[in-house]
N, C-alpha and C positions, 0 to 999 in steps of 0.2 A: 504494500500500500504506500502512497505516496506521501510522508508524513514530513511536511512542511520543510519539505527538499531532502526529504533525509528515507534512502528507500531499506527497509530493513529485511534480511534473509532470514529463514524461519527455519534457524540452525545453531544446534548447540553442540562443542566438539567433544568434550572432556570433561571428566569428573574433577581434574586437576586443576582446570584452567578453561576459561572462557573468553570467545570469542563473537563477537559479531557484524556480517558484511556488511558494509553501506555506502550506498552510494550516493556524493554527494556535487548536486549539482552536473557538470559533465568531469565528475572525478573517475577515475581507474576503480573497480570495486578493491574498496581497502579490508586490510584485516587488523583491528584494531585489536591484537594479541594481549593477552593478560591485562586488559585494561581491572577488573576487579578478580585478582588470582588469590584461590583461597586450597588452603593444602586437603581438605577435603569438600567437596561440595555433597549437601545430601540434595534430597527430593524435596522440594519445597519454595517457598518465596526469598530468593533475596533480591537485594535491591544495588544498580550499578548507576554509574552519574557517565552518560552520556554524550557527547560533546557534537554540539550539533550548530551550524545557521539560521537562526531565526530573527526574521526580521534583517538587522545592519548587526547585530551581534554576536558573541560566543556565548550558548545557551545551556548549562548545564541541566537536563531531565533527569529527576531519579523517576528509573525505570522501574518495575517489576516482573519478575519475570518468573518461570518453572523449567526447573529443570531439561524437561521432555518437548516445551512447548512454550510460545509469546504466548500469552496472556489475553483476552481482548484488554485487563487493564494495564499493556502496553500502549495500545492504540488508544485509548480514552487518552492515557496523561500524556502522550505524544500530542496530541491534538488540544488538550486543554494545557500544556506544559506548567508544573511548579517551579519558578525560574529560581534558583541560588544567587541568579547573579544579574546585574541590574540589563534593562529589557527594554526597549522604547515599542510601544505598538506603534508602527505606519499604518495603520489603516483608515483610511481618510474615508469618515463619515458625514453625514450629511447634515449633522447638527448644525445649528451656526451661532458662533460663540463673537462674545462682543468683545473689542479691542482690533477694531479695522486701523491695519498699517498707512500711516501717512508716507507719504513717496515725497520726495521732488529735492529743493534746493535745501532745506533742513538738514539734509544729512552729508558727512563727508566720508569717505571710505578709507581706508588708510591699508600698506598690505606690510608687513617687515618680515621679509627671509630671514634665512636659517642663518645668518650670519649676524643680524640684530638682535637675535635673540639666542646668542652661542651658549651663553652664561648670566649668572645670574644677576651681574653687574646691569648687564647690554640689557637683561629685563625688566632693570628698572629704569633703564636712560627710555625705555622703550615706552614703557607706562606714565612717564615724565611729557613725552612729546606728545602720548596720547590726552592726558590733562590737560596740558597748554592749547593745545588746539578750539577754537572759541564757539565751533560750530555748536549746533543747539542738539546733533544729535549725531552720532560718531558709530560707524562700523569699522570693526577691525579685521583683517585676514592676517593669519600667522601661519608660517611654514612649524616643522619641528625643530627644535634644536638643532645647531649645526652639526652635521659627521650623522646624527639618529638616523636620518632615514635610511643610510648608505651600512648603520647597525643594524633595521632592519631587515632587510633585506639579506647582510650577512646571516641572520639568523634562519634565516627563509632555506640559504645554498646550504648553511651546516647541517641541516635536520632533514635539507632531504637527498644530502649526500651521507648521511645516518654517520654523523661526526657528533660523536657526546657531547663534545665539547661546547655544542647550542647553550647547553645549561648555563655554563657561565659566562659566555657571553648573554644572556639573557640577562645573570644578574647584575653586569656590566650599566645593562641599560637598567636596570633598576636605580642602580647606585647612583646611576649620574642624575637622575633625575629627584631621587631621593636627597642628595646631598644638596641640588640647587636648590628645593621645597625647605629645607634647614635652614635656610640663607635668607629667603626671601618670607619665610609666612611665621604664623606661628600660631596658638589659641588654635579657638574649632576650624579654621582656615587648614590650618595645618596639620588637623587632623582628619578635615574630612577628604583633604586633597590627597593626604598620605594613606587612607580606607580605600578610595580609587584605583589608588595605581599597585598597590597588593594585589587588588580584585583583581584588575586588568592582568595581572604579569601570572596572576594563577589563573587565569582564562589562557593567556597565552602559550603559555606550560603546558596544558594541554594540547592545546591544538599543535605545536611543534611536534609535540609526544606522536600524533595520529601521522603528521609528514612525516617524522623519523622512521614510522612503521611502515608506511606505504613507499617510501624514496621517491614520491612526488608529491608537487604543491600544487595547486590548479590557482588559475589566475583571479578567483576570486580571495582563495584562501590568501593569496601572495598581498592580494588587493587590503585584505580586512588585517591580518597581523602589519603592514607598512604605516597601515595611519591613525599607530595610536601613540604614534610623535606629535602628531597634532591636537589627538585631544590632551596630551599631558601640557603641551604649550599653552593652550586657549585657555586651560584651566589656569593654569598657573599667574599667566598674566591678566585673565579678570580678576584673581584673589589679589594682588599686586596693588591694582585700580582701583579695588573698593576698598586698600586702606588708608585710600586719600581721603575718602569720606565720599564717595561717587558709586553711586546706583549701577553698576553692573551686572551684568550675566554672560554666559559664555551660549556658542553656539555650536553645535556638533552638524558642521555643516550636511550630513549627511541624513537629516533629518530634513533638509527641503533643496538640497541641489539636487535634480533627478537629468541624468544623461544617458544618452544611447550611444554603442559602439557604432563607429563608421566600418567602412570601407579598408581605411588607411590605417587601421590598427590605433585606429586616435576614438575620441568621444564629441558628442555634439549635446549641448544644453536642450533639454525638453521647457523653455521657458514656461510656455503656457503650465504644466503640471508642478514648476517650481516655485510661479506663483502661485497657484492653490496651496502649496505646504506652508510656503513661507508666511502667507495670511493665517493660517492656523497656528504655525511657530508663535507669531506676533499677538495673535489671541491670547494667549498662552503666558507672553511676555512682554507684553504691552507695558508695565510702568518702565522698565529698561530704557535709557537713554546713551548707555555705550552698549553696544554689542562687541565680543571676542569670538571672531567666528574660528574654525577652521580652514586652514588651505587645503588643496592639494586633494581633499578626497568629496567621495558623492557618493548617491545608489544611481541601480537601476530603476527602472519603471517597475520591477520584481522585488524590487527593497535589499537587494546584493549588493552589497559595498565592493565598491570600486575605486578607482582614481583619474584623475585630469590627464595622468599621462606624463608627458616633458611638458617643463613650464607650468605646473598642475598648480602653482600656487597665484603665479600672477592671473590664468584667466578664472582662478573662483573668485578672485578680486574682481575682475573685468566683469563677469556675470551680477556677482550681487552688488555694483556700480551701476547696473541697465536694471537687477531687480528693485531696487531702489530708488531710482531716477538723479541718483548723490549729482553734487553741483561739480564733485571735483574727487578722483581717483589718485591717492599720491601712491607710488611704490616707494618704497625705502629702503638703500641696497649700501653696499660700501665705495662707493663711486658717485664722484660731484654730478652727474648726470652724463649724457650720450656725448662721445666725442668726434670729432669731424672726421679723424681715422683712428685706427690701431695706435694707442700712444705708446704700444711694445715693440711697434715699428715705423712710427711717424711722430717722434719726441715733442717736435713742436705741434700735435696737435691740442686744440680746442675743445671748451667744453663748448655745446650748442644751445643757445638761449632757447628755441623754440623749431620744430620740427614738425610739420603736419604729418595729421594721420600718414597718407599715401608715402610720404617721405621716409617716412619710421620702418612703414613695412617692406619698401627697397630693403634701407639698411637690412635691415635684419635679414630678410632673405640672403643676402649676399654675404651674411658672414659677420653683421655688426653685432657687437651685445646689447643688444637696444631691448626689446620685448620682442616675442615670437608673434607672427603675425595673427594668429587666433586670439594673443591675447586682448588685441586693437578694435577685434570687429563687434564683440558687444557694446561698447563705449562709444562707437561712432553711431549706431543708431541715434542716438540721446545726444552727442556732441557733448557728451561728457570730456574735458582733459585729463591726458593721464598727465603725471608730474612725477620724473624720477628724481629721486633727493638723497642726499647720504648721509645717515644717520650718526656717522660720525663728525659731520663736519655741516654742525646746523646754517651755519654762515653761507656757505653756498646755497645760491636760491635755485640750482637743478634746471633741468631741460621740463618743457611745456610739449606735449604733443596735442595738439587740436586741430582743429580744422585750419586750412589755407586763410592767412589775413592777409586781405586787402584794405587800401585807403578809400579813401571818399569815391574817387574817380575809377574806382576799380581794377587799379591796377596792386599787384603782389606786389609785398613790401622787401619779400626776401631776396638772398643772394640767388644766379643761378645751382649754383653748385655748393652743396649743403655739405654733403662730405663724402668720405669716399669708403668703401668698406671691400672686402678680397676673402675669396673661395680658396685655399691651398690645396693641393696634394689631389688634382685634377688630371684627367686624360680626355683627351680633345679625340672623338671616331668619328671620321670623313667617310662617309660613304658616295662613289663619283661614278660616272656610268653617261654616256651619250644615251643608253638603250632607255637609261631612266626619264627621256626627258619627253613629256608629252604623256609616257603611262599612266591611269589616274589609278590611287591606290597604293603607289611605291611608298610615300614615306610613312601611309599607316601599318604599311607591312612592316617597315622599318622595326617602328614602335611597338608594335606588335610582340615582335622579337625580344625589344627588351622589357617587357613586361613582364613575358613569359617567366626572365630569370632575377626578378626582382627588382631590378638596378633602376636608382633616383637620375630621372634625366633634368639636368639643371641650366642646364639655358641650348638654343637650337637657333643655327643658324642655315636657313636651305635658299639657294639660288634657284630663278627662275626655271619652271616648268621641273620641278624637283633634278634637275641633273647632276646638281648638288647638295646632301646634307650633312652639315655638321654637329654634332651636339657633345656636349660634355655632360661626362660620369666619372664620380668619385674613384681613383686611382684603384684603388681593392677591388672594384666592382667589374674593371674595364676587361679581366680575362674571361669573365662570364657572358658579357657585353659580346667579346668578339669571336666565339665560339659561337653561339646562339646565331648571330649574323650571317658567319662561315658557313653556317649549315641550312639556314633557312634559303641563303641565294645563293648555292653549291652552283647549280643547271647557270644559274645567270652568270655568273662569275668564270665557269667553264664556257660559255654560248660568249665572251667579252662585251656582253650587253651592260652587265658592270665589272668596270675597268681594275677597282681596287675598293679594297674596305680598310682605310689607314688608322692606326693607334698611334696616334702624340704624345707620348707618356709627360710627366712631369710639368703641368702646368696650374694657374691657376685664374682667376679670373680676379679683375679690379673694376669693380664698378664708380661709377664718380653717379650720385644722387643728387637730385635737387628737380622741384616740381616746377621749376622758373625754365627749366634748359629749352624746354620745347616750344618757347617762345621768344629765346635771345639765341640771334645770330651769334655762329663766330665762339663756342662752348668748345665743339668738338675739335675745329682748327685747334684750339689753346691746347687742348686735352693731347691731342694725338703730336704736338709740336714740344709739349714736355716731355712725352715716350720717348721722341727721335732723340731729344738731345743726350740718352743716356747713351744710346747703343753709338751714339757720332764719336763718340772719344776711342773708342775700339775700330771701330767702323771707316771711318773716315779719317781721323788724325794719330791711330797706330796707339794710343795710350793704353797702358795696362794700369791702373792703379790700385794699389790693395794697400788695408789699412794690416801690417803685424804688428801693432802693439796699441794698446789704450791704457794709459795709466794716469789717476789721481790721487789725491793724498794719501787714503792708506791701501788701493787695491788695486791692483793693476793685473792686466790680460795678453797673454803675448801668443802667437800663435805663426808660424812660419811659413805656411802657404797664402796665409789672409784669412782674416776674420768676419766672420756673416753678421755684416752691417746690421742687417733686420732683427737679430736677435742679440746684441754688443751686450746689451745691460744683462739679460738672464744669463748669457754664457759670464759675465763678469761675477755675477753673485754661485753659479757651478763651478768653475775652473779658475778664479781668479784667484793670484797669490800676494800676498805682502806687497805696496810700492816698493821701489827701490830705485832713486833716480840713474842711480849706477851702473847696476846691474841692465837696467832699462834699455841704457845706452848702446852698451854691450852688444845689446841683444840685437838691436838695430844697425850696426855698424856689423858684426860681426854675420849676418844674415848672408848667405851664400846664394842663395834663390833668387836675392831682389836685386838688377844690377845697381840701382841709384836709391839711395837712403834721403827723407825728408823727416826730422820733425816739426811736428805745426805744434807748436805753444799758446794756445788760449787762454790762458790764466794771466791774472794781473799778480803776480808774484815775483817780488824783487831777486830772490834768490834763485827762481827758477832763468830770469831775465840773464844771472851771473852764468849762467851754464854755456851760453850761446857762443864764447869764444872757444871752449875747450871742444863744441860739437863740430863746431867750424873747422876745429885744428886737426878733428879724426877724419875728415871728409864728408862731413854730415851737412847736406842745406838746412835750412830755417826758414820756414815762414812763419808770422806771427801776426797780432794785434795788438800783442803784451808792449804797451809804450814805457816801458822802466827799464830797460835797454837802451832805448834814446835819448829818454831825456833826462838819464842816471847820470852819474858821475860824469865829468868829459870827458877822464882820462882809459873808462872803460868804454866809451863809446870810439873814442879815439882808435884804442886798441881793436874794435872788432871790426871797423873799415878800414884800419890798415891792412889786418890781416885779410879781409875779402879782396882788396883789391890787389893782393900777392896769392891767393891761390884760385883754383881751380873751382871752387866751395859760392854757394849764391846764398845771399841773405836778402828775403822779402818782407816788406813788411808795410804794404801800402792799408791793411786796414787800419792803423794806430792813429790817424786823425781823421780820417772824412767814411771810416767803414767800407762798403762799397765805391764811394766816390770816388774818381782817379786822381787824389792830387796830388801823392807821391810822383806819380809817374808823369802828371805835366809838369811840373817845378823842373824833373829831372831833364824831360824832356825841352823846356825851355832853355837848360842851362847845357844840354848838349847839343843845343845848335847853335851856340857861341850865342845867346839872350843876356844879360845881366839884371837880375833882381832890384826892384828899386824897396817893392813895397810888398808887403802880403798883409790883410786887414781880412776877418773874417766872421760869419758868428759859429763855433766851434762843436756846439751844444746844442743837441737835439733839444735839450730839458728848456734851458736856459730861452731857446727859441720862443718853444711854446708858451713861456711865461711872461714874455713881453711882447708876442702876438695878441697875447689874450689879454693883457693890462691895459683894458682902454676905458671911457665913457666913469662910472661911475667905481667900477669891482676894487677892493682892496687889492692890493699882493699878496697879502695872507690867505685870501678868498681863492685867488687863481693859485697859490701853490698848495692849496688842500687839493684844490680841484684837478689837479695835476698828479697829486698823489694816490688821489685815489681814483685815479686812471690807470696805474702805472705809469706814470710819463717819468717820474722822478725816484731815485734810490729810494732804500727805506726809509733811512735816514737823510733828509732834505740837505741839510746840512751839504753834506758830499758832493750836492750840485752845484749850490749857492757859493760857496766856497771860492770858487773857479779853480782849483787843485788840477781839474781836467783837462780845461782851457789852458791854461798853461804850461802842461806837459805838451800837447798842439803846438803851441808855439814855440817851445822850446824844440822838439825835432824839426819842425818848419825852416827855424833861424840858422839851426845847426847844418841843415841839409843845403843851403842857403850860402854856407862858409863862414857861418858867427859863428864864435868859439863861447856862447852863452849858459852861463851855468842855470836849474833851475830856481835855487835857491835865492840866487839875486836879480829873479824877474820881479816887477813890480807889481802884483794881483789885489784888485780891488775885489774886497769879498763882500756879500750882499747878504752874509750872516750878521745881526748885530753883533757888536761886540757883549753886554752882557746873557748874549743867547750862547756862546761857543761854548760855557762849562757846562749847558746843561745835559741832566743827567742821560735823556732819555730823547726819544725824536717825540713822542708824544710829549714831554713836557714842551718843547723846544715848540711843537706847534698851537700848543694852547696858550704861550708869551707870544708870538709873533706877532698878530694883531695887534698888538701894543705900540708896535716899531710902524706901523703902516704909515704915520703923517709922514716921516719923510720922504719916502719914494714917491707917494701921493703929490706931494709938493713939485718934487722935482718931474712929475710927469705932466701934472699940470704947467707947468713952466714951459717943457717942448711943445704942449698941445698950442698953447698961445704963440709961440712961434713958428705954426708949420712942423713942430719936429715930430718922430716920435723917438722913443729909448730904445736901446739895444747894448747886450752884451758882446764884448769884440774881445780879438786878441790881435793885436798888431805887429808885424816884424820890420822894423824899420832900418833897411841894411843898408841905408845910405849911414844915419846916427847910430848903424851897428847895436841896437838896442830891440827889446822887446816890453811891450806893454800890455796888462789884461783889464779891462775896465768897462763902465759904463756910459757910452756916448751915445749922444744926439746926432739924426740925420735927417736929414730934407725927408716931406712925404714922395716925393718923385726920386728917389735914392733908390737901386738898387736893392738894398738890406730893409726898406721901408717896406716894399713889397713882398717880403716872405709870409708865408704862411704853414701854420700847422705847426708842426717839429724841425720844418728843413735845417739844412745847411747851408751856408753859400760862403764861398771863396772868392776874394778879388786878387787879382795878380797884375802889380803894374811894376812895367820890366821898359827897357830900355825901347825897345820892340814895341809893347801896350802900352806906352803912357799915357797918349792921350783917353783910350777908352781899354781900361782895364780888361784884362781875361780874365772871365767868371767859370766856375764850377756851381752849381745846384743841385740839390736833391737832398734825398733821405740818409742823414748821415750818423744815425743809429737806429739800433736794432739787430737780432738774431740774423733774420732772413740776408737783411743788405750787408752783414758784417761776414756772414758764412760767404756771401756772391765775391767779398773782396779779399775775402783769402781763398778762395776755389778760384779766381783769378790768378792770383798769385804761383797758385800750383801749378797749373798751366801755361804761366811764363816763364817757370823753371825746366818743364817738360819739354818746351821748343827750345831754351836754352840747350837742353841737352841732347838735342838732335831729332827731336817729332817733326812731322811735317809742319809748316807755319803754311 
């Protein structure tokens, strides 16, 4: 008889030992071996505890039974079961109970993975952010613990690989969860929570006990022992919440998510029947103003505990967001929000203010860590936002996903190209054939094919009248892939109707995203013209460049054939050993593989700067931007041009005043075609730029250097800018490069710190006194503006009076330097040649981007030095 999934054989084996069949669900008939072993059994009633699916739970029946025969009061308590252990009836009657769920902008959903709530610390930062949140009515989705689920599951492979050893890892997950409940509760909290998870772990004892005897789990049982990480979470962090003094309850989400398996080995939300629970949930629990749901798990429409699947916690978040109508879906993860690429392999990427829906589900498809695309599509019904935020770093305000904004006039406010994400460890199968072209049906046959053998086909490219198609599959999948194909077009392939069936092993795909491309020109030119110029340096102008060594202060990475760029920082935290500027050297010089050795020096580090004659003196180039070289000692600066200009050895180093800008290289260039220097006057300082662009009309200076800072336009410490320390090193390699033999120490630098601002302690104290100081430059600015002028910070090299200057002047508004804007830089050079109208330099003359362009110049100028084609 079919007793509430549970089907039982009407067989007793032994007078020793009892057994009985069952089958459960679509389980293998198990033999639940000496579950009640008694050393003699007589003729008569005893009674055995059962272990059975009823309902979403583990259902312990005391059975009765006879010796010779089930009982019909088998079947009676099977059917009316005496439960041990706690029981939720699903069955959804038709009563109707008062406390109708209010939907709409009231509530805010909130989801925190297994990484917010690792430990008991993280569960209370976690119940913190849940309390400050000010909405009027708050849902929570919680993953389990972090590492839990991945214990369940282990305990799932040990018991039915009949490895004892489940036991204690069972009581592994007891402990852990036992000792955070220690931490975090205490009084009837803590003990009714600690009643619970006994119950639970002796329900799951059991049912381990039935796997271990059958050596299989069916995917229901796998489903109900994985997700009771989440009821130990949800409980734990309602108990948490309500001893702020706040009206909690928790929700065992599997009490009103109801999903159907797909197709795809995935699940689809039954909404319609998960609002019918959830209206009854809410009957139920109507005075509740936070809810603690569970993530990650559901039933069937059968009441069979299940799960979401991958990503099973963000989309029970995204569902009860659309059950709910919430105004706003945050997920909360360990990351400032979506970055524009891979930051494990694009340093400088970004985090991204805002992301539409469609936008997000590129990414993601292609490999970004964004949300999985199922998580997105309940939320967009409702035009709910999701909001990623990192729960440890509340200050970042996270990426926004919602709908595409437009301005008034309806145009998109956004970039075209939002960011860019990449597929690894790809194989590209061209299938090509003249015979294919015009046949209709080839490339569903194609597909056909690879259906047959499982394989994820992820992006298809086919040319006209199918005579070409190409499509890529995951690298593991491609020998399956080209078998199944081989065999399906054998007759074609022997007939030469088709030509060849080609495998590209080892590629991947880079997508560049953004919802704006398909209506700005001139995207793809940009995109496909960045590609070229990597393969040009091999391709075109013969360069091989490989980085063998990366070293910082205490860890450095040495590797003899070259070091995969893509992956520098992880292989530096695996393989990396102690700095050693020494040994560094060594290594680099001493390299047999590389004919020509360069180190590039990016540090602002004086002692590092001292190295530069002794790399010079082993045959080592140098490029740099590190200005304490130049404009250090003279007698060291001295020394490492004499030595360049007696050996074979090249020392670059045009980023060290203008970044990217070329103005190393014109001064030298002026000065090599018999020019004479009169003048060089400049504004030096991206910072400095920006702060006297923006000092106009009514703004303090104090105002524009906050607003500067908290740009990042300016160091941490303001000071460092203000200072001119910077400016001055500029002019001091300028004057020297020039043929003034100028020390830095007796330039004359007008610094724009007050003076009782230098001792203090802190850049925040430093910027709460500034204000104070504002009349005077206020004064002196108003003074220019009555004259036509405006202010500007310069450094001057005047090599007629063989002197250098750094200060604060006035300039015509029709001036050159009047005209700047933003952060630039601009250089005047008036030479024997430009006197009348000065030669200018302009642009961006700080920054990562423009500073890496002037030393990947640089390398490049050493490269044709030394014999590449020019």
């Amino acid at each position: 008889a079919d007793l509430g999934g549970v089907i039982f054989s009407r067989r007793i084996f032994s007078s020793d030992s009892l057994s009985l069949l069952l089958l459960l669900y679509n389980m293998p008939v198990v033999s639940l071996a000496k579950i009640a072993a008694s050393p003699a059994v007589t003729a008569g009633d005893f009674t055995v505890r059962v272990p059975c699916i009823y309902g979403k739970r583990l259902v312990f029946n005391r059975v009765s039974l006879r010796r010779s025969f089930v009982s019909h009061r088998v079947r009676s308590e099977l059917q009316s079961p005496r439960v041990l252990g706690s029981v939720t009836d699903l069955s959804l009657d038709n009563s109707v109970e008062n406390g109708h769920l209010p939907k709409g902008d009231s509530w805010a959903v909130h989801k925190f993975g297994g990484t917010c709530v690792g430990n008991s610390e993280r569960i209370k930062d976690v119940a913190d952010v849940v309390v400050s949140d000010g909405s009027s009515r708050k849902l929570v989705v919680v993953s389990a613990m972090a590492k839990v689920t991945d214990m369940m599951y282990d305990l799932i492979h040990r018991a039915q690989s009949r490895d004892d050893s489940y036991l204690s890892a069972l009581d592994a997950v007891l402990e852990k969860h036992r000792a955070t409940a220690l931490e975090l509760l205490d009084g009837d909290e803590l003990a009714s929570f600690s009643a619970r998870l006994h119950n639970d772990i002796n329900n799951l004892k059991a049912m381990l006990r039935a796997i271990y005897i059958a050596g299989h789990a069916t995917e229901s049982f796998s489903d109900f022992v994985v997700g009771h990480g989440e009821l130990w979470s949800a409980q734990m962090l309602a108990a948490v919440v309500r001893k702020s003094g706040l009206d909690c309850t928790w929700m065992d989400a599997r009490d009103v998510l109801v999903v159907v398996p797909n197709s795809s080995s995935q699940v689809d939300p039954d909404f319609a029947e998960s609002e019918k629970r959830l209206e009854k949930w809410f009957s139920q629990n109507s005075a509740a103003k936070i809810i603690i749901a569970t993530g990650f798990i559901a039933s069937t429409p059968e009441n069979i505990p299940t799960t979401l699947k991958r990503d099973g916690s963000d989309f029970s978040a995204a569902i009860m967001g659309a059950l709910f109508r919430s105004h706003q879906l945050t997920i909360w993860t360990d990351v400032d929000g979506v970055y524009s690429a891979d930051p494990r392999k694009v340093s400088d990427a970004v985090i991204l203010k805002t992301l539409s829906y469609q936008e997000a589900w590129e990414m993601s498809y292609f490999g970004a860590n964004v949300l999985h695309p199922r998580t997105i599509i309940p939320v967009m019904k409702y035009d709910i936002p999701i909001v990623i935020r990192n729960i440890f770093n509340l200050s970042a305000p996270g990426t926004m996903i919602c709908r595409q904004i437009e301005d008034e006039d309806g145009y998109k406010l956004d970039a075209p190209v939002k960011g860019f994400a990449t597929i690894d460890n790809l194989a590209l199968v061209n299938v090509e054939g003249t015979g294919m072209a015009g046949v209709p049906g080839t490339a569903s046959a194609i597909f056909s094919a690879v259906k047959e053998v499982g394989a994820n086909v992820i992006m298809i490219s086919q040319a006209s009248s199918e005579h070409s198609v190409c499509f890529a599959v995951p690298e593991k999948e491609v020998k399956a892939v080209s078998e199944a194909l081989n065999s399906r077009f054998r007759q074609a392939l022997a007939g030469g109707r088709l030509s060849q069936i080609e495998i590209i092993p080892n590629c991947s795909i880079l997508a560049a995203v953004g919802q704006k491309m398909a209506s700005t020109p001139g995207v793809s030119a940009t995109f496909f013209n960045a590609l070229a110029k990597a393969a040009v340096l091999k391709e075109e102008f013969k360069i091989d460049l490989r980085v063998i060594g990366i070293t910082g202060s205490s860890k450095m990475l040495l590797s003899e054939s070259g070091i995969d760029l893509s992956r520098w920082r992880e292989l530096m935290k695996e393989e990396g050993e102690s700095a050693n500027i020494e040994k560094f050297t060594q290594y680099v010089k001493g390299n047999h593989f590389i004919p020509n050795s360069v180190i590039v020096d990016c540090t602002a580090d004086a002692d590092i700067a001292s190295s530069y004659y002794d790399w010079l003196l082993r045959g080592i180039h140098v490029v740099t931007p590190n200005k304490k070289a130049n404009s250090g000692p003279l007698d060291q600066y001295l020394k490492i041009r004499d030595l360049q200009r007696k050996s074979y050895t090249h020392y670059f180093y045009e980023a060290t005043v203008g970044a990217g800008l070329p103005i190393i290289s014109t001064l030298r260039g002026l000065l090599e075609t018999g020019d004479k220097i009169l003048r060089i006057e400049g504004i030096f300082s991206g910072t400095l730029s920006y702060l006297f662009n923006n000092f106009v009309g009514n703004r303090s200076f104090s105002d524009v250097v906050a607003e500067a800072k908290q740009a990042g336009f300016t160091e941490p410490d303001p000071r460092d800018d203000l200072s001119g320390t910077d400016v001055a090193r500029k002019v001091t390699i300028l004057a020297r490069e020039s043929g003034l033999k100028l020390d830095l120490d007796s330039l004359p630098v007008q610094s724009l710190v007050p003076k009782p601002l230098q001792a203090c302690a802190s850049a925040e104290e430093f910027m709460q006194k500034l204000p104070q100081f504002d009349e005077e430059l206020s004064k002196q600015r108003q003074e220019a503006e009555a004259a036509g002028e405006v202010l500007r910070y310069v450094g001057v090299v005047d090599a007629v009076a063989k002197k250098g200057t750094v200060e604060l002047k006035r300039y015509k508004k029709d001036h050159p330097f009047a005209q700047l804007s933003g952060a630039d830089n601009i250089i005047a050079f008036t030479t024997k040649r430009y006197k009348e109208q000065p030669l200018i330099v302009r642009g961006p003359g700080a920054g990562a981007q423009v500073t890496a362009g002037g030393i990947f110049s640089d390398i490049l100028r050493l490269a044709f030095y030394l014999g590449a084609p020019s």
